[in-house]
C-alpha positions, 0 to 999 in steps of 0.5 A: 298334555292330558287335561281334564277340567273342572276339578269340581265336577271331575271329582263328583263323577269319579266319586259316583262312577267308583261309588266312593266318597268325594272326601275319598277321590279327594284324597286319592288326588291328593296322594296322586299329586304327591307322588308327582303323577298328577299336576293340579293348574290353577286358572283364572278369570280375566278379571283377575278371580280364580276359576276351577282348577284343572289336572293335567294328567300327562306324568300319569300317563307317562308313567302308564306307558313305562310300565304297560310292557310289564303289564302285558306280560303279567297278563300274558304269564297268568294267561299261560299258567291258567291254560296249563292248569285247565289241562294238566294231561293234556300233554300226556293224553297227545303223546299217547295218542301219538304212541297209538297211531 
């Protein structure tokens, strides 16, 4: 399980590293938690008071994992295509040099 704790604290840095409102990564969370890919585990003190709530990002990752191939071969394809259009003669200025010798 992928958790990370202290959803207080969690949400400040998110919002500073993004350089977006709280209000903004709590919303996002929220979207996150009701597409099912973030689950939010209430803890509790032992004397019975709730402490901070922490999110187990595990569905998340799982479905990172599903798609990374996908991803990858995006990457992959748009790397190719940008190849190709850097050296568009390329291919003609080889064989001419091949004619050539």
């Amino acid at each position: 399980m992928v958790v990370v704790g202290d959803a207080l604290s969690l949400k400040r840095r998110l919002a500073e590293r993004l350089d977006v409102s709280d209000k903004t990564v709590q919303r996002a969370i929220a979207k996150l938690e009701a597409e099912k890919l973030v689950r939010r585990v209430a803890r509790h003190y032992s004397a019975g008071g709730q402490a901070s709530n922490y999110y187990d990002l595990s569905p998340l990752v799982d479905r990172l994992k599903d798609i990374a191939g996908d991803f990858i071969e995006a990457r992959e394809e748009a790397r190719k295509a940008k190849r190709k259009a850097e050296r568009p003669g390329l291919r003609n200025r080889k064989k001419a040099a091949e004619v050539e010798s």
